[in-house]
N, C-alpha and C positions, 0 to 999 in steps of 0.2 A: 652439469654442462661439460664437463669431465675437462679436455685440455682444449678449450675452444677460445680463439685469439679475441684481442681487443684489437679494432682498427682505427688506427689515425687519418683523416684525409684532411691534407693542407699543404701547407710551403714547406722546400726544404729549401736551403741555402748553402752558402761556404761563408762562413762568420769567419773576418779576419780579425784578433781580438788585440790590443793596443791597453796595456797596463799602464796607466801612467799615475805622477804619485800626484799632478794637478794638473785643472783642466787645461789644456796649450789657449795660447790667445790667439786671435785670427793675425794671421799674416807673420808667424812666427817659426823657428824651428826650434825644437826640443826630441831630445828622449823618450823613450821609453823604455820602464822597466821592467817588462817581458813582451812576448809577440807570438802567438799562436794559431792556425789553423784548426776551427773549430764547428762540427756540422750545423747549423743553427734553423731557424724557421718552428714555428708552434709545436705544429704536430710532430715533425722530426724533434723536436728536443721531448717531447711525452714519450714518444717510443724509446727515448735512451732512457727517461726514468721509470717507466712501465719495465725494460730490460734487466735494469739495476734490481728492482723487484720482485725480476724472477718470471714476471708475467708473461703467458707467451702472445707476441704481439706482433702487427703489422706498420708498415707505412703506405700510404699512398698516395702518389704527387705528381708532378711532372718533373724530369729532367731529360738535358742535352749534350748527346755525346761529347766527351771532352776531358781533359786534365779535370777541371772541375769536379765535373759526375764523377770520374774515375776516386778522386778523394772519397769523394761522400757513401760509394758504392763500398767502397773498404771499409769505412768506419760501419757505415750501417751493418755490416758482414762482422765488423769484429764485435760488436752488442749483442748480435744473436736474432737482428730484426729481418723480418721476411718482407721482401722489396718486390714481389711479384706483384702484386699489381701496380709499381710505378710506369706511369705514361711516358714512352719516352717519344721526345714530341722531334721532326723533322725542322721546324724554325724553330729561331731564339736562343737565347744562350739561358746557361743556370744563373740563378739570381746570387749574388755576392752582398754581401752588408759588410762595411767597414765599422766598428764597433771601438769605442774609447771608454773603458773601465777603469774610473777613480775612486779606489775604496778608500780614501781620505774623506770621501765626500756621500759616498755609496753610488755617483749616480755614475748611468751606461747610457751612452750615447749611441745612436745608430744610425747609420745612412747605409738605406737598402737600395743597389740598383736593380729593380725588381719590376721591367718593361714588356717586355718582348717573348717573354717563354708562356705559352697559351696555359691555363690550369686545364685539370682534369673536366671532365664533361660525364652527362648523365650516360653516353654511348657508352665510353670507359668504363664508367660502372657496374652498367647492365653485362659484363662479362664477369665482375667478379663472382666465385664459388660462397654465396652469403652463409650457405651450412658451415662453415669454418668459423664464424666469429660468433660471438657471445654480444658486444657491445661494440658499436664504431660511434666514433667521436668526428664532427666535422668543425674544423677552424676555418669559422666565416671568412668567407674570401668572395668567390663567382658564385652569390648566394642563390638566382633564379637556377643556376645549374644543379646547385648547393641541393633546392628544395625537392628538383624530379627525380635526384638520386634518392632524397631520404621516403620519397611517395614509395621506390621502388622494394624500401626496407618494409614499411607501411602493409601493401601489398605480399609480399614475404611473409610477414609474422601473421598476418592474417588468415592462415594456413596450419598454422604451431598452434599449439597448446599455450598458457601465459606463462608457464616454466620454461618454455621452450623459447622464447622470444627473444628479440636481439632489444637492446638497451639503446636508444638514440640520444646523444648529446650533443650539443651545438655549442661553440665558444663565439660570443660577439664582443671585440673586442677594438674594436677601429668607430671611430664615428662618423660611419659612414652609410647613407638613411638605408642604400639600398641592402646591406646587411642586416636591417632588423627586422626584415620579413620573417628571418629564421624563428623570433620568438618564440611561434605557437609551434613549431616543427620537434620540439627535442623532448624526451623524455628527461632530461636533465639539459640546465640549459644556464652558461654560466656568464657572465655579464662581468665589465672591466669597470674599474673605477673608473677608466675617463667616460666610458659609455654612460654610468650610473649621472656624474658631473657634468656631461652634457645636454642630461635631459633637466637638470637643476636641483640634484640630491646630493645633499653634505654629507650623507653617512649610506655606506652597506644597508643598514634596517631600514632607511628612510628611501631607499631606492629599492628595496624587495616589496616594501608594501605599496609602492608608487609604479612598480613598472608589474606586479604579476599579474595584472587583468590582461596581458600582451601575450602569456604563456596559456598553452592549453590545460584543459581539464585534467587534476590530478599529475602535473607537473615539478621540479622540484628546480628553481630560481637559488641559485647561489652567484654570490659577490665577496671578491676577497679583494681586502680595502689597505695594503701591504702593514704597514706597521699596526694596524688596528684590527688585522686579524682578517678574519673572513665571517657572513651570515650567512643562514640558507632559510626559504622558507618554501613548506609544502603546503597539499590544498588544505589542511585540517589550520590555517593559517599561522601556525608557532614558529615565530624566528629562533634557529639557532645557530648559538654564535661560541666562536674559537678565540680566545687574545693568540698574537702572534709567538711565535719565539725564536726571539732573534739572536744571534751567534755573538758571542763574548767579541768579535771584530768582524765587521763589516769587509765583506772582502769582491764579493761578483755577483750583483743581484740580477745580471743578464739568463733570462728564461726562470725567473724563481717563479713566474704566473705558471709557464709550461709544465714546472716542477707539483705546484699546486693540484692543477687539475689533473694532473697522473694519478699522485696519490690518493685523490678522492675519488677515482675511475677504479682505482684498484683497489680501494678499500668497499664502495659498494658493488663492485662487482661479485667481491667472494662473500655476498652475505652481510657486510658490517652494517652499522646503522650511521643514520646521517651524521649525528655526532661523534661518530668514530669518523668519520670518513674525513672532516671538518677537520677538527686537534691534527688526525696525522697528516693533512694536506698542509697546516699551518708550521709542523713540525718539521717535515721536509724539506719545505720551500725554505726556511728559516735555516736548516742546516746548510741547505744548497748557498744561502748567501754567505756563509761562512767559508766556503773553498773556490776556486776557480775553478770554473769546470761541474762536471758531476761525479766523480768519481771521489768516492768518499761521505755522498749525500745519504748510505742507505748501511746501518749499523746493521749486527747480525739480529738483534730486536727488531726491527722493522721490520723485516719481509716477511 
């Protein structure tokens, strides 16, 4: 597939990031002890770890001219990620999430004002050049638009040889009904703990063998369950499963899912097998909670 990109289509944001050493009470004022401007949203944080790895990769999303965009446009430029197909939409503003990271506690808190800027649409799509990518990733968002884009890959590959194919992944990750039409849609197709605990499964395995009648033929159903690791299962029906590895201190578990499913995008995209894909996804993500930020998440062993 020589140097053919991996595509992200999702959110991107401006994460204002808020360190603090415990959680503030309401109606209080405190400190904090650090404060950062941080690009954030699903698929924009996979492209900064698909980056880190070297991988050549896309974004795609909506943004609105502005100081905002102007941030996110530079960092995305200083990663090495290619931003041409982002939509850039005439209403709305860019979404912001204000973000409170207590690694005392490990948890992240987030309040996204994320209203008014329209996502990408199947129109949008139908212009991308799809001979460029290898694999595009979609984080469930405007899933019926979600689905006419991925029909458009469908029709595409339908044309290729099966070496030649693009790889469809879908992340559902909100519980929210109308994003779980995507199921049957993904060639990989990755599903959230609260999603899993929504439909009433206490474990990664007990939610792969409860939810894969939802995915299509010859699909691969993975669930990563944070300290418990991640499962995956394909159609030959074998769970397989990763324990976590978690960092000597708990430090920014903010985007460690984003972090997951890169390294698993990137590990079966060059060839690896599910269980390679699995460990380094758990390995990554695990490092990513160990620093703030991502930089630092990808040793010279990994990539």
């Amino acid at each position: 597939m020589g140097d053919k990109k991996i595509l992200c289509i999702g959110l991107v944001c401006l994460d204002i990031i808020n360190v603090v050493d415990k959680y503030p009470e309401e109606d209080t004022d405190s400190r904090c002890l650090s404060q950062r401007w941080q690009r954030g949203g699903n698929a924009s944080n996979s492209c900064t770890v698909l980056s880190l790895l070297r991988a050549p990769c896309a974004f795609m999303g909506s943004l609105a001219p502005g100081p905002v965009a102007d941030f996110i446009v530079g960092d995305f430029a200083k990663r090495g990620v290619d931003i041409s197909g982002v939509a850039w939409q005439q209403e709305g503003e860019t979404p912001c999430a204000c973000c409170v990271v207590c690694p005392a506690s490990g948890s992240r808190t987030v309040v996204l004002s994320d209203t008014n800027l329209p996502d990408v649409t199947s129109a949008d799509f139908s212009k991308v050049d799809l001979s460029q990518y290898k694999w595009i990733h979609w984080e469930g968002r405007n899933a019926e638009e979600q689905v006419k884009m991925i029909q458009q890959v469908v029709l595409y590959n339908g044309t290729l040889p099966q070496q030649h194919r693009i790889t469809i992944s879908v992340e559902i990750e909100k519980t929210r009904e109308a994003l779980y039409q995507l199921f049957p849609h993904g060639d990989m197709v990755f599903v959230s703990k609260d999603v899993a605990m929504h439909f009433g499964f206490q474990s990664a395995e007990a939610a792969l063998k409860g939810l894969y009648s939802r995915v299509k033929q010859g699909a691969v159903l993975i669930c990563a369950w944070a300290e418990k690791g991640a499962d995956a299962m394909g159609p030959d029906g074998v769970v397989v499963h990763s324990d976590a590895f978690p960092p000597e201190a708990l430090v920014d578990t903010l985007g460690a899912g984003d972090t997951f499913n890169a390294a698993v995008i990137y590990t079966l995209s060059n060839g690896g097998s599910l269980q390679e894909a699995l460990t380094f996804g758990c390995q990554v993500a695990g490092r990513k909670c160990g620093v703030h930020g991502y930089d630092g998440i990808v040793t010279t062993q990994s990539a």
